[in-house]
N, C-alpha and C positions, 0 to 999 in steps of 0.2 A: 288900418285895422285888418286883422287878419283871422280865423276861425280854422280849425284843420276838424272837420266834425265827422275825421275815422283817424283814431289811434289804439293803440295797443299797449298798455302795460302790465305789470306782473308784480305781488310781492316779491321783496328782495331776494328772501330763501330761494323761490319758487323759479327766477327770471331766467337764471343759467338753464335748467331744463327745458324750459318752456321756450327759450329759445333755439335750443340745440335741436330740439325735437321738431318745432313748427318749420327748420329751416333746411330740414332733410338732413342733418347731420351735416350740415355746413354754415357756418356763421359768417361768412362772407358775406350772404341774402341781409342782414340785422344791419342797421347802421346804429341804432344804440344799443345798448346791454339788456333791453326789456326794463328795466326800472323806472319807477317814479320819476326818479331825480335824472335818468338817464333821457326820458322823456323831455322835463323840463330842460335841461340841457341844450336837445336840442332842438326846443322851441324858441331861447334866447336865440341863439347861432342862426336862426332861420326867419328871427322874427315874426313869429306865429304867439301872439296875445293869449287867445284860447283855444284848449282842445277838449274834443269832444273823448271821452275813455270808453271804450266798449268791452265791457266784460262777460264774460260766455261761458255758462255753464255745460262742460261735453256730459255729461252724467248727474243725477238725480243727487248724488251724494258729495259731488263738488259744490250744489248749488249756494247751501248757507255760508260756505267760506266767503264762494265768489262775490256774494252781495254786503257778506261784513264788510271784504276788501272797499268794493264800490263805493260804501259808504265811508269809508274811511280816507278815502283821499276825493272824494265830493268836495268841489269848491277848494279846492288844496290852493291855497295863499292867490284867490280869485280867478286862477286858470283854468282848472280842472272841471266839466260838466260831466259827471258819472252816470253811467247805467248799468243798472245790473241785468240779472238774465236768470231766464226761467225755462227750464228744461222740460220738452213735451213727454216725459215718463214719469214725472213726478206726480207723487199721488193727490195734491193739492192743489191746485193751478190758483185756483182763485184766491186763496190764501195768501203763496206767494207773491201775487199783483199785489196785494191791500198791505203786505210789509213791503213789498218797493215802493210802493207810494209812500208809504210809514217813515221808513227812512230817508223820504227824502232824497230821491234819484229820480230823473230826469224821463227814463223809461227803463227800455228792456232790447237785449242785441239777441239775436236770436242765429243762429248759424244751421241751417238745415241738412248740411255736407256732416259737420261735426256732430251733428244730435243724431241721425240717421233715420230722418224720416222726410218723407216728402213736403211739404209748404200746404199742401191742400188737404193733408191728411188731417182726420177727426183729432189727432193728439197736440198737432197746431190749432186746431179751429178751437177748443179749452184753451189754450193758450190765450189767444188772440181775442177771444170773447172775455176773458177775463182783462187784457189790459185796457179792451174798449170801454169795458165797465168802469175801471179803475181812470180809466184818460192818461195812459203810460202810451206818450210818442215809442215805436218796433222800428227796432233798426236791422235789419235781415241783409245776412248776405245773399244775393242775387245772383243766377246762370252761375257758368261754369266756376267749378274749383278742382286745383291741381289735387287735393287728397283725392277726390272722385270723379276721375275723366272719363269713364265711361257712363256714370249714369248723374246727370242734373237732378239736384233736390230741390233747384226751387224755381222752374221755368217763367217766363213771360205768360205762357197761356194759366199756369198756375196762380202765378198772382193775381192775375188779370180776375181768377175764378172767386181767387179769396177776396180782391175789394168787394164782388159783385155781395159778395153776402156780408162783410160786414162792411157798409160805407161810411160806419162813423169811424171807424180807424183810422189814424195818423201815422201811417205808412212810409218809412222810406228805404228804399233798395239800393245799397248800395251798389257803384261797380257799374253807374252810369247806367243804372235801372235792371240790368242783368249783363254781367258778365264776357264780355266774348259771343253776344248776340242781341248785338246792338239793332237792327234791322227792324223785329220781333218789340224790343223795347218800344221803339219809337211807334210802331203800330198799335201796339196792345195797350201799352202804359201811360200813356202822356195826358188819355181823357181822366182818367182815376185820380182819388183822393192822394195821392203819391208825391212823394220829394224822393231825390233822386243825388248820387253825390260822384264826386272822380277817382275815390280812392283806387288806387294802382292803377294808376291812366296811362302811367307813365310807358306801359308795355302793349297801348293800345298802337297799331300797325292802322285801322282801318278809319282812318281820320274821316275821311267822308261819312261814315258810316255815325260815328261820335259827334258829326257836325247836324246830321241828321236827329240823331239822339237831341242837342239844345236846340235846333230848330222847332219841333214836334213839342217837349216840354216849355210848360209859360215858364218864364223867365227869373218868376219870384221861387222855383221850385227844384234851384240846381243848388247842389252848396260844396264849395272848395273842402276835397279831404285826402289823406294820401295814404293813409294804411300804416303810417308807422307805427312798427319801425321796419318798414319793407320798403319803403319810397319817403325820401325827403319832400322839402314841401320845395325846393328845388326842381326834382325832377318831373313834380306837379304843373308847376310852373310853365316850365318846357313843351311839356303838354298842352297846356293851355294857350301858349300864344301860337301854335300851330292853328289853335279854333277863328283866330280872326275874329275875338269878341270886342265890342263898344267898349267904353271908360264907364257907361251904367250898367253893361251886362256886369262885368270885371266885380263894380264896386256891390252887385246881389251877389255873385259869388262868393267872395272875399268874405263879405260877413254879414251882408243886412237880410239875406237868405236866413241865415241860422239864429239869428236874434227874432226873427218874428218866428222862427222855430221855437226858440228856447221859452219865446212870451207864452207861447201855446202850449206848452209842457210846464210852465210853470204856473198855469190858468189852474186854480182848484174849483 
């Protein structure tokens, strides 16, 4: 069994742009087309059971598309676990949670680079207090990202700030808990209510560093993900057996991680 619980797709219309544009104007970066089916695809090829869809609303006025989409390929022929996303400028936060919950989505992906605001900021903390409310598992991208290299929107010391206030949130940071500052992760993050995943590991250089990261988190709180379609679950893979992990780390990773996730997201 396998679980990939960071990927990426796009309505069909939507997918050619969406890809051309997130890959700098080079599509080489894509190994599928962005689609649904492009996805599924190549989950067969890679043998990945289920994937997790993170859907991101950049703007207040994408939001109700991006969560029809969500819900629309939710549970798609038993692979698809959907979530949508709720944009900190939107005039409604708590609204938004109680129709993602409504329809039936898993949580909510939150992207701080793409939204443009900080992680600690009062327009995340409506966010975040509404999906505590609601009990919507936050999947946030973590540390650095290439659209904003000069300023981090969602540091270690950031999150760290945000469990301290809300501890009932179901928190997980993608990017091996933040990004290209792994060190910081393993310090700040490992005692917190957090799950934590590998997508785009695959371009992690600082192995010690990511060995550090699964050392410091318990073991029930790493889950296999790759960010497609920016990384196969191949090139995941590759990654991972640099870590030197057990046949029980392997088999939390791989999927029993994300099932006792998905039990807790699907706890009403």
């Amino acid at each position: 069994m396998l679980i990939d619980t960071h990927t990426h797709c796009f309505p069909d219309a939507l997918a050619p742009k969406a890809i051309n544009v997130l890959s700098g104007g080079s599509k080489q970066l894509a190994h599928t087309d962005g689609t649904l089916s492009g996805l599924i695809s190549s989950m067969n090829e890679y043998g990945v059971d289920k994937s997790f869809v993170l859907n991101i609303a950049t703007n207040p006025r994408q939001q109700e598309n991006v969560n029809k989409f969500a819900a629309a390929i939710n549970n798609y022929k038993g692979r698809i676990i959907s979530f949508g996303s709720i944009n900190p400028d939107c005039p409604d936060k708590k609204a938004a949670a109680k129709e993602i919950k409504e329809l039936g989505l898993y949580g909510v992906k939150l992207h701080p680079d793409f939204m443009g605001h900080n992680f600690d900021d009062d327009a995340f903390s409506e966010v975040l207090s509404a999906c505590a409310e609601y009990d919507l598992t936050v999947i946030i991208h973590a540390g650095l990202d290439f659209v904003s290299l000069d300023h981090v929107h969602a540091t270690p010391e950031m999150i760290a700030s945000v469990c301290d206030r809300f501890p009932s949130l179901r928190l997980v940071c993608a990017h091996l808990g933040a990004n290209f500052m792994y060190e910081k992760s393993a310090e700040l993050l490992s005692k917190k209510n957090i799950w934590i995943d590998t997508a785009y590991s695959s371009h992690v250089s600082d192995i010690e560093g990511a060995k550090k990261v699964f050392s410091a988190f318990d073991g029930d709180r790493i889950m296999f993900a790759t960010d497609s379609p920016w990384e196969t679950p191949a090139d995941t893979m590759a990654f991972i057996d640099k870590l030197e992990l057990s046949s029980e780390q392997k088999e939390k990773l791989f999927y029993k991680n994300a099932e006792n996730l998905i039990k807790l997201s699907e706890n009403k």
